[in-house]
N, CA, C and O atoms as a GROMACS GRO file, in nm:
protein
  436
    1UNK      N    1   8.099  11.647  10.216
    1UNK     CA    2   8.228  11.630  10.156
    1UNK      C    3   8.239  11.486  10.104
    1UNK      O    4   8.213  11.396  10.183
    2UNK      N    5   8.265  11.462  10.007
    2UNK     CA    6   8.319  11.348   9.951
    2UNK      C    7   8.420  11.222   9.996
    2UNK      O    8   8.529  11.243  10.048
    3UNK      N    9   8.381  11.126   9.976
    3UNK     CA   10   8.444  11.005  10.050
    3UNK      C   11   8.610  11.008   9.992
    3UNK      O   12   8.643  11.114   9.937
    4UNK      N   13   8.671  10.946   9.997
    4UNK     CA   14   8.805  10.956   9.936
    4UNK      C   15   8.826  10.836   9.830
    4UNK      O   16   8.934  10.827   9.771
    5UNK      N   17   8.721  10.744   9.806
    5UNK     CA   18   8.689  10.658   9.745
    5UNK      C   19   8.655  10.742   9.622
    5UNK      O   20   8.721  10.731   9.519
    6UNK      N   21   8.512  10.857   9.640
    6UNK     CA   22   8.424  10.906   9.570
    6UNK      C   23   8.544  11.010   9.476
    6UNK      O   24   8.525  11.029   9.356
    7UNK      N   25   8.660  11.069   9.546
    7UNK     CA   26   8.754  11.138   9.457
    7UNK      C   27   8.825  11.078   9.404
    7UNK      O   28   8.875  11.133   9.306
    8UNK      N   29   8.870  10.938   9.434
    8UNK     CA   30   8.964  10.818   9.346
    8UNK      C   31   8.849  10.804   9.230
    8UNK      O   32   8.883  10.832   9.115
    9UNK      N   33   8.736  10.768   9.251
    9UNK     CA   34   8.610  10.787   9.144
    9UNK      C   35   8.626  10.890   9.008
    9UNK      O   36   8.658  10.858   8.894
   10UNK      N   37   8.591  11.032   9.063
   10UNK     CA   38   8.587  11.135   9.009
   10UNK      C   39   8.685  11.140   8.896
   10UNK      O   40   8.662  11.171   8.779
   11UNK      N   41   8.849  11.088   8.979
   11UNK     CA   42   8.970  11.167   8.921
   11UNK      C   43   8.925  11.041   8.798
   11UNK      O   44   8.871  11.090   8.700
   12UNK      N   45   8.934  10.953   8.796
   12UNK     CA   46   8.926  10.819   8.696
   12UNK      C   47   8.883  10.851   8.607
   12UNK      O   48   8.929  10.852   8.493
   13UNK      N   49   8.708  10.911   8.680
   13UNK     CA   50   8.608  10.949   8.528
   13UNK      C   51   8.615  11.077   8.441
   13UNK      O   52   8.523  11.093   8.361
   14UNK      N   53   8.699  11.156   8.447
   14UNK     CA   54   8.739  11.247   8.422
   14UNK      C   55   8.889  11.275   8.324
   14UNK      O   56   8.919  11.349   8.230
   15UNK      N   57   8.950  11.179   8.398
   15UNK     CA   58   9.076  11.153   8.314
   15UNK      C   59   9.015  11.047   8.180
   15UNK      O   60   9.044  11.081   8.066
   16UNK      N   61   8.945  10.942   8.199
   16UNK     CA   62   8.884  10.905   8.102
   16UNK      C   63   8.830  10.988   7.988
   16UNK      O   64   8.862  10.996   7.870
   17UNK      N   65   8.732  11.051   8.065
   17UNK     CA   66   8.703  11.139   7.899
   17UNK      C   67   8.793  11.217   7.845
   17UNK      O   68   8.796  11.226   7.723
   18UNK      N   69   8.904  11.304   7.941
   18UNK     CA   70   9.024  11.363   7.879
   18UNK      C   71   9.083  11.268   7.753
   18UNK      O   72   9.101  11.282   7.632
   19UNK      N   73   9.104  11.156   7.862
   19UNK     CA   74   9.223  11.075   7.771
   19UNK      C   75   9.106  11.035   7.636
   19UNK      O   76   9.169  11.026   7.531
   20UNK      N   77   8.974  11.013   7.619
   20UNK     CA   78   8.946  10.960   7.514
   20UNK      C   79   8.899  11.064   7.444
   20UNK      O   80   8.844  11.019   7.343
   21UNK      N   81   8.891  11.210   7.450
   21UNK     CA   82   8.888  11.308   7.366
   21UNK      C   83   9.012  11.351   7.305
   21UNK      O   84   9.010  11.350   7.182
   22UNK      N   85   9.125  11.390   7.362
   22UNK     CA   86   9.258  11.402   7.368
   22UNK      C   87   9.366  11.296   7.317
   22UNK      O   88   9.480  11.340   7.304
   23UNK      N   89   9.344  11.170   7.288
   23UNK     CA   90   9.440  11.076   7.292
   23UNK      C   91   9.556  11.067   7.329
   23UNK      O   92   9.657  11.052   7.261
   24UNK      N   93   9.539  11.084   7.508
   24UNK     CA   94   9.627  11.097   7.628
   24UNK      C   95   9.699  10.944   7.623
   24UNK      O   96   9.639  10.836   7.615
   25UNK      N   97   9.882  10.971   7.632
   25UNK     CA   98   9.875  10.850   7.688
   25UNK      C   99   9.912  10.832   7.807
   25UNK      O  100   9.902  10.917   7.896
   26UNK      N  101   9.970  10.693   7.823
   26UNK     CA  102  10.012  10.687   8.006
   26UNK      C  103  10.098  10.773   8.025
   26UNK      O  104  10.085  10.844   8.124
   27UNK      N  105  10.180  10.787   7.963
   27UNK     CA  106  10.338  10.879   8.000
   27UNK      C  107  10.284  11.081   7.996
   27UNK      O  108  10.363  11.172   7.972
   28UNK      N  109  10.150  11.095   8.024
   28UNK     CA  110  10.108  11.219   8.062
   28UNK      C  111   9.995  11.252   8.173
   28UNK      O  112   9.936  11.349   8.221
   29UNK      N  113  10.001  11.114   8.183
   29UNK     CA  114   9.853  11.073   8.290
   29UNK      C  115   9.833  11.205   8.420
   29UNK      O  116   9.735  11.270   8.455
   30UNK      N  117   9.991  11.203   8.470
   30UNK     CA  118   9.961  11.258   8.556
   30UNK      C  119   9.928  11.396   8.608
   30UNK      O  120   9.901  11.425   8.725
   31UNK      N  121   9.933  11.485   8.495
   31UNK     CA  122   9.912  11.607   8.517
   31UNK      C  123   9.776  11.606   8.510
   31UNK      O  124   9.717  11.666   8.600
   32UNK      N  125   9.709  11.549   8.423
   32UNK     CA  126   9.523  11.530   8.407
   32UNK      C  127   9.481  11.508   8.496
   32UNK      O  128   9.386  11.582   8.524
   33UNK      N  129   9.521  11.381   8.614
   33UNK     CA  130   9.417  11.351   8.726
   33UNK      C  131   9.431  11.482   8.839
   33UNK      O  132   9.342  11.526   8.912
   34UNK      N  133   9.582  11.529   8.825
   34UNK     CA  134   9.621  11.637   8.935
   34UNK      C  135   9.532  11.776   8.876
   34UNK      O  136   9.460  11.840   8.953
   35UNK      N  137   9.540  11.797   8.797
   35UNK     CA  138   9.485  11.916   8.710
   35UNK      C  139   9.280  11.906   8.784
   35UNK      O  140   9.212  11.988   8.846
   36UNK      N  141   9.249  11.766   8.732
   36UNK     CA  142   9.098  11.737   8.766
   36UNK      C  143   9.076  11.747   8.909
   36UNK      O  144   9.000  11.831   8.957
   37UNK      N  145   9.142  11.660   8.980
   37UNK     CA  146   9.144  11.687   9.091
   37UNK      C  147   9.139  11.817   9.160
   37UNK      O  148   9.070  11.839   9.260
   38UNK      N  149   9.215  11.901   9.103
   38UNK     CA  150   9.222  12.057   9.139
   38UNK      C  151   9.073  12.105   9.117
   38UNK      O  152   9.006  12.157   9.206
   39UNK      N  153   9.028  12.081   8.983
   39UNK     CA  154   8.930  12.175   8.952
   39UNK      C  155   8.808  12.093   9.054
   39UNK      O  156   8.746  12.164   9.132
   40UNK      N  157   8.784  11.973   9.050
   40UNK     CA  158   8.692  11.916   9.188
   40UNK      C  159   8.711  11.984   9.327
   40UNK      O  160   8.622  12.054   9.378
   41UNK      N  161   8.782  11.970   9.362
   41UNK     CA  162   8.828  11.963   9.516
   41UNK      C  163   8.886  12.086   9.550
   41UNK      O  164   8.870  12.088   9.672
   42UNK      N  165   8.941  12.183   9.520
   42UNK     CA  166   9.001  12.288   9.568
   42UNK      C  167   8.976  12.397   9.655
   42UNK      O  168   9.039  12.478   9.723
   43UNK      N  169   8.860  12.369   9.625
   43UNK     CA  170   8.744  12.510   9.700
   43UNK      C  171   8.694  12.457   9.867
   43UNK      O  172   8.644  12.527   9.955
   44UNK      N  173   8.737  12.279   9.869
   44UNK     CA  174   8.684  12.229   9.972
   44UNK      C  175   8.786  12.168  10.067
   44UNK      O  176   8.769  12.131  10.183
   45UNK      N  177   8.908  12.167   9.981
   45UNK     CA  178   9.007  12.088  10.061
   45UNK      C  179   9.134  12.202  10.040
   45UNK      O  180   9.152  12.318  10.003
   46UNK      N  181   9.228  12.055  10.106
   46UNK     CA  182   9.354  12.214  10.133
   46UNK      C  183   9.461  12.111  10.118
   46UNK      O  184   9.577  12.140  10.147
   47UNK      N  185   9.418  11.956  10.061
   47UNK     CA  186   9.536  11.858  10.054
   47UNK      C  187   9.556  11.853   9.871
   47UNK      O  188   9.513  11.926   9.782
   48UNK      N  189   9.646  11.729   9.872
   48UNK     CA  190   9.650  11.713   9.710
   48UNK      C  191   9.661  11.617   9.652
   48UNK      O  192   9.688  11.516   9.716
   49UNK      N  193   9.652  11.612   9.570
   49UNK     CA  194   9.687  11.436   9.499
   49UNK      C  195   9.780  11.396   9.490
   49UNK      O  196   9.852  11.453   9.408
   50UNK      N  197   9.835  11.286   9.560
   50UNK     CA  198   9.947  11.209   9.509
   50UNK      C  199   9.915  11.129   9.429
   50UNK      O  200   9.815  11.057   9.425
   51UNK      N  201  10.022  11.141   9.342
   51UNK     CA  202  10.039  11.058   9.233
   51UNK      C  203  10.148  10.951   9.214
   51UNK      O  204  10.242  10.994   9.147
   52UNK      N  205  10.160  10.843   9.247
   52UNK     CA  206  10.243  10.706   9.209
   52UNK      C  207  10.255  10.604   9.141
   52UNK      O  208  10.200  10.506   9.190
   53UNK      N  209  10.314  10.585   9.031
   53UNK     CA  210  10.320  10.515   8.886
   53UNK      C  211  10.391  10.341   8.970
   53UNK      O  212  10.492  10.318   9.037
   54UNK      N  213  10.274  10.254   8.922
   54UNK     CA  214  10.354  10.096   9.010
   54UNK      C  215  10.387  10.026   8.873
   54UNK      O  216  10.298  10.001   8.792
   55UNK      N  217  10.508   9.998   8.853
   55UNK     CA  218  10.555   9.952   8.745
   55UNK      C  219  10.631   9.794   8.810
   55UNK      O  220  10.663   9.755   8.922
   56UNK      N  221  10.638   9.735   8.665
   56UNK     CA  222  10.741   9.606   8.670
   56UNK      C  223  10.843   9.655   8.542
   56UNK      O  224  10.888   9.565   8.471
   57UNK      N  225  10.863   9.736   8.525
   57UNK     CA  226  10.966   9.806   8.388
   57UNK      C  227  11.114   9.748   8.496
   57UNK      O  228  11.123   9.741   8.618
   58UNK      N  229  11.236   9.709   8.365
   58UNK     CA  230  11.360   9.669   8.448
   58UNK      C  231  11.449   9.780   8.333
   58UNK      O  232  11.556   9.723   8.313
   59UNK      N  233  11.447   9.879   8.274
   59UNK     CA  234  11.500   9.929   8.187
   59UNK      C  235  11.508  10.067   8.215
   59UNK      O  236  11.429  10.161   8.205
   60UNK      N  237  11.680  10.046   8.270
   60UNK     CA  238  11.687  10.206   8.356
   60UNK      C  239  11.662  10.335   8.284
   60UNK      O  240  11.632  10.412   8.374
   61UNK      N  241  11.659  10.384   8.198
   61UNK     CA  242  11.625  10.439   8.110
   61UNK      C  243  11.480  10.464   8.117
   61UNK      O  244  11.438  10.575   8.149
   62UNK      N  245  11.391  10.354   8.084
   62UNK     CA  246  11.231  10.372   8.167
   62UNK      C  247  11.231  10.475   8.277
   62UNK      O  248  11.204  10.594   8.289
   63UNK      N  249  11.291  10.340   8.381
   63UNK     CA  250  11.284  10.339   8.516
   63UNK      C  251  11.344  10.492   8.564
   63UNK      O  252  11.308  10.547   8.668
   64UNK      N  253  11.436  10.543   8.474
   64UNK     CA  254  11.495  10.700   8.490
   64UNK      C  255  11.391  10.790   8.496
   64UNK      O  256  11.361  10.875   8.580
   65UNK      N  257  11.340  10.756   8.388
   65UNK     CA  258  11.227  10.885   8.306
   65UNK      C  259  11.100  10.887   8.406
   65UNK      O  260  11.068  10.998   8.447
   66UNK      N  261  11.040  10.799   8.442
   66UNK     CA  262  10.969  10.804   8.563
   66UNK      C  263  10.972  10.893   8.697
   66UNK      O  264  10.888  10.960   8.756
   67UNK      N  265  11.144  10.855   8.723
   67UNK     CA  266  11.205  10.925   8.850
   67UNK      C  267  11.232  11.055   8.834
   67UNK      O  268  11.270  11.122   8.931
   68UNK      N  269  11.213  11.129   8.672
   68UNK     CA  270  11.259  11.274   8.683
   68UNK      C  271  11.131  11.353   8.610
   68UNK      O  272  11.118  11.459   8.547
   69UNK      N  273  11.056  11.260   8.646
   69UNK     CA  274  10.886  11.333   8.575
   69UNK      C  275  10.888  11.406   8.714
   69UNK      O  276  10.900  11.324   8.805
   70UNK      N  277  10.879  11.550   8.761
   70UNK     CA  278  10.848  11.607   8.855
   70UNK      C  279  10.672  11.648   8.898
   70UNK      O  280  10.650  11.736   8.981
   71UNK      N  281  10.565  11.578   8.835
   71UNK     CA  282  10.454  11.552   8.842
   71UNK      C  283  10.463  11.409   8.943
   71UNK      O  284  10.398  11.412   9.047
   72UNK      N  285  10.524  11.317   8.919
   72UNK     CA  286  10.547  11.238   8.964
   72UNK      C  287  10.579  11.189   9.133
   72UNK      O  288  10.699  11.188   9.161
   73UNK      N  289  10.497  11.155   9.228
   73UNK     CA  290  10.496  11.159   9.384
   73UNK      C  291  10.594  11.034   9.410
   73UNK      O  292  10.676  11.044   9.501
   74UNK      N  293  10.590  10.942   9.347
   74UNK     CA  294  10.671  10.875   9.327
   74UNK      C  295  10.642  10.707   9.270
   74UNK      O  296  10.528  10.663   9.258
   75UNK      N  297  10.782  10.618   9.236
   75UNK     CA  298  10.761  10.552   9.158
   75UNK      C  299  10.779  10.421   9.244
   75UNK      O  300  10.884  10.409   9.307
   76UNK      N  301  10.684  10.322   9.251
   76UNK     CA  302  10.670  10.200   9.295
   76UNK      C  303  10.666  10.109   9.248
   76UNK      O  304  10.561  10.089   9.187
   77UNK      N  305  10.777   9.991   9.246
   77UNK     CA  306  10.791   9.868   9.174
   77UNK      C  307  10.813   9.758   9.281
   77UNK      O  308  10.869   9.753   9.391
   78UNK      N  309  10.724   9.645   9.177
   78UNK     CA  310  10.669   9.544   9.246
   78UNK      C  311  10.753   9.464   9.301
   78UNK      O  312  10.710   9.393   9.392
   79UNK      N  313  10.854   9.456   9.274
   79UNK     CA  314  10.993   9.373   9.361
   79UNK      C  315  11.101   9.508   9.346
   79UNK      O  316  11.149   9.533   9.236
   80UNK      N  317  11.121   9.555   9.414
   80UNK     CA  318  11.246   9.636   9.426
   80UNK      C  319  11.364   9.600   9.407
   80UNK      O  320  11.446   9.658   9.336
   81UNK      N  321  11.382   9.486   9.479
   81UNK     CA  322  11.510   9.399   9.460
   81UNK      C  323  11.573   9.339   9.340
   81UNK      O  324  11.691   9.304   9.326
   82UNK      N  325  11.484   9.333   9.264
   82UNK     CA  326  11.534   9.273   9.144
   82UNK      C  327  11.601   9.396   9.054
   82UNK      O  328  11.715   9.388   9.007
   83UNK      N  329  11.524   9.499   9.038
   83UNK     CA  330  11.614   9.552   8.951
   83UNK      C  331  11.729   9.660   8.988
   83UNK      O  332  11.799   9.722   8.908
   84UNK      N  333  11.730   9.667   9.152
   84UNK     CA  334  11.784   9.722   9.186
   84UNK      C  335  11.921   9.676   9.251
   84UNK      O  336  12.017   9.753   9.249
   85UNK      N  337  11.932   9.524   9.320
   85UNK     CA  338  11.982   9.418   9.380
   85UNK      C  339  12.053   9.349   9.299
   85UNK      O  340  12.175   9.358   9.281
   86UNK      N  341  11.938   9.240   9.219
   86UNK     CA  342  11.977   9.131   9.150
   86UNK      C  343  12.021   9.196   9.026
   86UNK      O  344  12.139   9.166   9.004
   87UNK      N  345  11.960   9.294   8.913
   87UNK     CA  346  12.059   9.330   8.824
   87UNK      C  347  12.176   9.419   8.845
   87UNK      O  348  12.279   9.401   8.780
   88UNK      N  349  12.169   9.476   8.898
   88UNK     CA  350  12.258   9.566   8.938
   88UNK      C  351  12.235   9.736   8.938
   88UNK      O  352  12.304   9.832   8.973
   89UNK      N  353  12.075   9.716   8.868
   89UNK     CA  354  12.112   9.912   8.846
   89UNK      C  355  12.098   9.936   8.989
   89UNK      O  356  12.015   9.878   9.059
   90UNK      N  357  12.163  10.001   9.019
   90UNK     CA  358  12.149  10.061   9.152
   90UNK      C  359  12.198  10.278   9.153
   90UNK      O  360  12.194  10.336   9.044
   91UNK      N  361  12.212  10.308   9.199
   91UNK     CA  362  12.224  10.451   9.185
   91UNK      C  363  12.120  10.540   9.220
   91UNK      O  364  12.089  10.559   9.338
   92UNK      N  365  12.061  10.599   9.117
   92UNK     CA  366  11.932  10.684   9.118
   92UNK      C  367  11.798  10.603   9.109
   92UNK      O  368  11.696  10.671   9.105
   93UNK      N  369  11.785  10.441   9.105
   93UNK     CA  370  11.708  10.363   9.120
   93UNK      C  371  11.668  10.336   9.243
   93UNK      O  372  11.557  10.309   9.287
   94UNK      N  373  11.776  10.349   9.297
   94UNK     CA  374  11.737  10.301   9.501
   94UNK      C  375  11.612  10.394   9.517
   94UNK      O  376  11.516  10.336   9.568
   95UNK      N  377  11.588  10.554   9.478
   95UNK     CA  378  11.484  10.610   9.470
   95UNK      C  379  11.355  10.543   9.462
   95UNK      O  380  11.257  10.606   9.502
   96UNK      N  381  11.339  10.416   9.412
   96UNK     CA  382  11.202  10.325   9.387
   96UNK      C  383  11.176  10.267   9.540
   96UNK      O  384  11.248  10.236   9.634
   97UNK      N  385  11.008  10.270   9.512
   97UNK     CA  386  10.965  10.208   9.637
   97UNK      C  387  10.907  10.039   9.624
   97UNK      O  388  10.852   9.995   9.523
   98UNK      N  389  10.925   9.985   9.708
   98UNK     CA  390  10.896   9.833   9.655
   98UNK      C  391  10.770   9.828   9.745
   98UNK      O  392  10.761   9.849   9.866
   99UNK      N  393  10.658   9.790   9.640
   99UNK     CA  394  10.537   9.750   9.664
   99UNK      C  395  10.478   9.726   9.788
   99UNK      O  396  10.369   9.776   9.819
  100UNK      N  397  10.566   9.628   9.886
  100UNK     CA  398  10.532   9.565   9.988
  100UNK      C  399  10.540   9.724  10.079
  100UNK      O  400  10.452   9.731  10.164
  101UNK      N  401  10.630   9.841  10.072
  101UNK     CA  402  10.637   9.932  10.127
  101UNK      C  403  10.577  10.070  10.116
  101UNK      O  404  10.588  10.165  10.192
  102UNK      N  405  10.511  10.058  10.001
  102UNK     CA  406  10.405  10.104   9.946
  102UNK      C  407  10.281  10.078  10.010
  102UNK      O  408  10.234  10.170  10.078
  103UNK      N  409  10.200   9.940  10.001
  103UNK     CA  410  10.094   9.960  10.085
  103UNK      C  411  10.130   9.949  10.227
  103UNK      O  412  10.025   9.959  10.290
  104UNK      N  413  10.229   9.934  10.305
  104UNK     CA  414  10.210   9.938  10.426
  104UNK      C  415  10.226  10.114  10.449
  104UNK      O  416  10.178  10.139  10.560
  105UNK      N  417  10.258  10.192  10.408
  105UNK     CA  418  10.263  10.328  10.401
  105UNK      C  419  10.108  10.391  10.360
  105UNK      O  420  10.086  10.512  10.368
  106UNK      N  421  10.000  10.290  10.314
  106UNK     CA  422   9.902  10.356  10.258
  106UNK      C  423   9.800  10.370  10.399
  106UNK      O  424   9.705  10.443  10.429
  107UNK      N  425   9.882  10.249  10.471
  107UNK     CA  426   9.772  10.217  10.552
  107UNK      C  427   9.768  10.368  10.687
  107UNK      O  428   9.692  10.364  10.783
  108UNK      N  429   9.858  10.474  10.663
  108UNK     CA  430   9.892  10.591  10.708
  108UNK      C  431   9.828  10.699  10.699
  108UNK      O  432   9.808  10.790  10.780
  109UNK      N  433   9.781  10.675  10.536
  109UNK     CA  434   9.717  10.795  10.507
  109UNK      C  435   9.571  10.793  10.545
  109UNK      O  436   9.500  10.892  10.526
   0.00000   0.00000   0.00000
């Protein structure tokens, strides 16, 4: 069975040639690596890919469209506080995970 390194590998090289046959951009990424991933791994595993977009975007509108991509595992930004705190969007933004809580959550999986 494959390292979990070796499927972070796989999904990369794969979405690569998608995206450079296809002219994929970021804002579809994620159905390709989940899609690849499937066709690799399915027959051997019984988990799935998460997928989490780490942005510094402060433009709720962005920051919206991210949060209602339902491909989307979820959305992690590098200071939370700022655009959620210090500017004020707050609402359906609190939904963001701030970085620092992000990798301490990785260290789980």
């Amino acid at each position: 069975m494959p390292s979990r390194e070796q499927t972070v590998v796989d999904a990369v090289r794969l979405f690569e040639e998608a995206e450079y046959s296809s002219g994929l951009s970021a804002s579809n990424e994620c159905p390709v690596y989940k899609a690849a991933y499937e066709r690799i791994y399915r027959q051997t595993r019984r988990e799935h890919l998460l997928y989490y977009v780490v942005t510094n975007e402060y433009a709720p509108a962005r920051l919206n469209k991210m949060l209602d991509d339902p491909c989307v595992d979820g959305v992690v930004h590098v200071h939370k506080k700022a655009p959620v705190e210090v500017c004020g969007l707050n609402g359906r933004l609190v939904r963001l995970m701030d970085l620092e809580d992000f990798i301490n959550a990785t260290f789980s999986w």
